[in-house]
N, C-alpha and C positions, 0 to 999 in steps of 0.2 A: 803536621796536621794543625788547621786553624781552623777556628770557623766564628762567624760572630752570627749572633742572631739579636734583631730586633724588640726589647721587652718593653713593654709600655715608655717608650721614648726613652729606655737606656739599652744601650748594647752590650749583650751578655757574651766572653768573646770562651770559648771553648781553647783551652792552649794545654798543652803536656808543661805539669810539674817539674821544675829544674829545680837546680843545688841554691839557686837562687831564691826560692821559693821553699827552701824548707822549713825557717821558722813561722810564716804565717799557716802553715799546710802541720806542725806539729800542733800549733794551738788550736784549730781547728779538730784535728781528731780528737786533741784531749777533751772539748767542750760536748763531744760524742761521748767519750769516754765516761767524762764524770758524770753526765744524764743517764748513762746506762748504772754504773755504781749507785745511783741514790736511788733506783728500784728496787722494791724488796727483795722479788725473782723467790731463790732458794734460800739467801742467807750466807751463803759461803762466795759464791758468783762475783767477785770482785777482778775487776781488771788493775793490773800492777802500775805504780809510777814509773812512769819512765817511759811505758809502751810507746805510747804516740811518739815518741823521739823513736826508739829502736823500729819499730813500725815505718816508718816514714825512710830511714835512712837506707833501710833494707829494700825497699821498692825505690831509690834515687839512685843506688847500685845496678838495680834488676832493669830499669828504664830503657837500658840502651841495647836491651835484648829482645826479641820479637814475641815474649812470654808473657807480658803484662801490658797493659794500661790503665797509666797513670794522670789522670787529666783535673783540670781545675773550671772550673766558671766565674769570668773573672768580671767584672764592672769598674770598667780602666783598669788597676791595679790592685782594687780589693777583691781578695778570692771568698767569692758565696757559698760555692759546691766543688765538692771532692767527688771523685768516685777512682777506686782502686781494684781492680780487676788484675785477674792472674790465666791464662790458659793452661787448664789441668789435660795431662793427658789418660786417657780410659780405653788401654788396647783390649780390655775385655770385654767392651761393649762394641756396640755396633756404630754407634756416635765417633768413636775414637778421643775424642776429646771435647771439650765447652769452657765456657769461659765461666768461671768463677766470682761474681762480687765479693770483695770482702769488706768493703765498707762504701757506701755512699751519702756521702753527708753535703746538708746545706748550714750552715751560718746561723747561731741564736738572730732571731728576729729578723731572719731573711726566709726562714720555712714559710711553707705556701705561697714562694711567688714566683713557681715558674722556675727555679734556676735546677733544681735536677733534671725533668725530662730531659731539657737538650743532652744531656751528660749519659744520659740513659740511651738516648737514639743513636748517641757516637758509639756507645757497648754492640750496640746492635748494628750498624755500620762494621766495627772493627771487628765483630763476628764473621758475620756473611764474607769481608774479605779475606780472613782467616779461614773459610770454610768450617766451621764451626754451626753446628745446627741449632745447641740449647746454650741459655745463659740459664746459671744458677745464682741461687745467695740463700742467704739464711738471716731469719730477720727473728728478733726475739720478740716472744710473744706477749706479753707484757708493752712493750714499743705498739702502742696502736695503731698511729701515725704513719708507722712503718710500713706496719702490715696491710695497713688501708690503699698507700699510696701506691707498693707494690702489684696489687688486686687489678688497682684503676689504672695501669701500667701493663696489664695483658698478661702477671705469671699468676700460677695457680701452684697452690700448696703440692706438693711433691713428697715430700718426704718426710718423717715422723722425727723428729729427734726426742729424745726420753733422756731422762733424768732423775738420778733416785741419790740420796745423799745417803751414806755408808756410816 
């Protein structure tokens, strides 16, 4: 799977994350990571060091299985956007299963220009040939940005997650 698409005179080329691409694809989630850490949120809500390396490595294992994708948005050889998706299976629904996001990220000082949707339309692509009806994700709310692009992205609030510190 490749695909390039045309973005204001640079070509944003859609390619699956290799072992070649794990250190620029770890700094990237951690640049998610630590945006999400300097939220106040609950107070306790910190993501651990190290994640985005174990995070990353666990899905450059999972790649060459038909369960996940793992893809990049790349401009020549610098990667903008991530998006990591996993197919959950749900035999007790009627769905049977969906595809999961668990992270979708673009690049400090590349947000807003375009390099997610495409990354987003290959989810949905890689759905419908997976025969998969719903994509999901979970987007923290506090992440406005998140939430907004999401909305303007065609999903709608689903599910409640709660939270209460003990």
């Amino acid at each position: 799977m490749k695909s390039l698409i045309l973005m204001s005179q640079k070509v944003l080329e859609i390619r699956p994350i290799l072992p070649q691409n794990r250190e620029e694809t770890i700094e990237l989630v951690n640049q998610f990571f630590r945006m999400l850490n300097k939220m106040p949120l609950d107070g306790i809500f910190k993501i651990r060091p190290r994640a985005a390396a174990k995070m990353v490595d666990v899905y450059l294992k999972l790649r060459g299985t038909d369960k996940v994708l793992f893809i990049g948005g790349f401009l020549e050889e610098e990667l903008v956007s991530l998006l990591i998706a996993r197919i959950e299976e749900k035999p007790y629904l009627n769905e049977e299963k969906n595809l999961f996001i668990d992270l979708a990220i673009t690049k400090q000082g590349k947000r807003k220009s375009g390099f997610m949707k495409p990354l987003v339309d290959e989810a949905f692509r890689f759905a419908k040939e997976n025969a998969i009806l719903a994509i999901e994700l979970r987007a923290i709310s506090e992440n406005e940005g998140a939430v907004e692009f999401w909305k303007k992205m065609g999903f709608d609030p689903f599910y409640i997650r709660f939270r209460k510190l003990v």
